[in-house]
C-alpha positions, 0 to 999 in steps of 0.5 A: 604812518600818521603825521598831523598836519600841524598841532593846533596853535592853541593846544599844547604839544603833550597831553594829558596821556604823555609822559612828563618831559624828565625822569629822574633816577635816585634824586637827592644820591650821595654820589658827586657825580649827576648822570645825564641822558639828554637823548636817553627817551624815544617816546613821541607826544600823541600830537606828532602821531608817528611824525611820519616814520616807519615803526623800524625808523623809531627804533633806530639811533635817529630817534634815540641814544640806544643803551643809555637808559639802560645804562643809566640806570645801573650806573645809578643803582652802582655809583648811587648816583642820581640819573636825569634823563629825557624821555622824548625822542631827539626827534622832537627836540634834541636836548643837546643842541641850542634850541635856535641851532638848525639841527635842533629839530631835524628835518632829516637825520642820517639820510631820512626825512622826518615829515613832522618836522618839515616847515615848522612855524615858530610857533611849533618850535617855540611849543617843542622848546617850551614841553621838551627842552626846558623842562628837562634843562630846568630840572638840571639847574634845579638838582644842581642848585640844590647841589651847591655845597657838595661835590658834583661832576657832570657825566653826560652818557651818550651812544653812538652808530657804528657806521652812518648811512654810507659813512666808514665804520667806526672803530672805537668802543668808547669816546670821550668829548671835551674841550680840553678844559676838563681833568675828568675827561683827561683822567677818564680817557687815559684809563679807557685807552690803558684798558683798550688801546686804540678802540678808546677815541679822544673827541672821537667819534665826534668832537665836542664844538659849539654845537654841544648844549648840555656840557657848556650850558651847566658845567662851564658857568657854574666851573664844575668839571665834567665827562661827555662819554659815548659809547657805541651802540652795539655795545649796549643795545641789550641788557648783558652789554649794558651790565658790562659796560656799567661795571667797566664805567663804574669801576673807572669813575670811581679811581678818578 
């Protein structure tokens, strides 16, 4: 395990070699609906080296959302729909926390410790929200100002653990966050709970709270409506629950 000590102030946190912040699936799509992956990456800059983690830790749902790239992707292909995901890890940043909120980098997740983000200077915090954060928020605004005379509903993908470390398991398939003010979230929770009973969670297993970023940052100022959707992560952690996952979202999005 590698871990520099702290970048070098005057350097910026990516390099030449690392990949651009945002990717963008199928820009300028027809479809009203703009798929989101705010946790959708896992890819460290070369700067933070392995920020001290085992290999086995960055594959864990510690560094990422497992599955949303995947099904990102083909939702995209099937809904024709444009897909805007982030590519580094929520490790670096979590692109779905206020950037001044405490979990914003977090210097342990789940029980592990991440060394690289332990007695951070602003001046590395300001570094991460400036390469990571903005970029991909930036790009959001950008694809929805260029959205403005048509449709658009917000469909953030998330996924989930099936049981934190020490935690109850966690019996739904799918959850569905909002803050009551949404009628996509309403319609897309009654069709899961029609097609799966109790396994579908309603603010389950999270609730969405003023931690949430991403949701209340471009859909409640602009009044576009709006799914926070997570699924669980052993549900799509390969390409064939990717598939079935897809067909059943894609099929439900398009009756609402």
């Amino acid at each position: 395990m590698s871990c520099p000590d702290s970048p070098l102030a005057s350097k910026g946190l990516l390099g030449p070699d690392d990949p651009p912040a945002v990717i963008v699936l199928n820009e300028g799509a027809a479809s009203p609906f703009l798929l989101l992956g705010d946790h959708a990456g896992r890819a460290i800059p070369a700067s933070l080296g392995d920020m001290g983690l085992a290999p086995e830790a960055l594959d864990r749902h510690i560094a990422w959302d497992i599955g949303v790239a995947g099904l990102g992707e083909r939702l995209s292909h099937s809904l024709d729909a444009t897909f805007v995901r982030q590519a580094y890890s929520r490790l670096v940043i979590d692109c779905n926390r206020r950037p001044d909120a405490d979990d914003s980098i977090p210097a342990v997740s789940d029980g592990v410790v991440i060394p690289a983000n332990r007695d951070l200077t602003a001046s590395e915090r300001a570094r991460r929200r400036a390469e990571v954060y903005q970029p991909y928020h930036d790009r959001i605004s950008s694809l929805l100002d260029a959205r403005r005379d048509q449709p658009t509903l917000l469909v953030a993908l998330h996924s989930f653990t099936p049981a934190l470390r020490g935690g109850p398991s966690r019996p739904w398939r799918y959850g569905v966050l909002h803050r009551g003010d949404s009628a996509l979230s309403r319609h897309m929770l009654a069709r899961l709970t029609r097609e799966m009973g109790d396994e579908a969670g309603d603010n389950q297993p999270y609730a969405m709270d003023e931690r949430d970023q991403t949701i209340p940052l471009h859909a409640g100022p602009r009044g576009l409506d709006y799914l926070e959707l997570e699924v669980r992560q052993d549900l799509i952690a390969g390409d064939a629950g990717q598939n079935e996952a897809a067909a059943l979202i894609a099929r439900l999005l398009r009756t609402v």
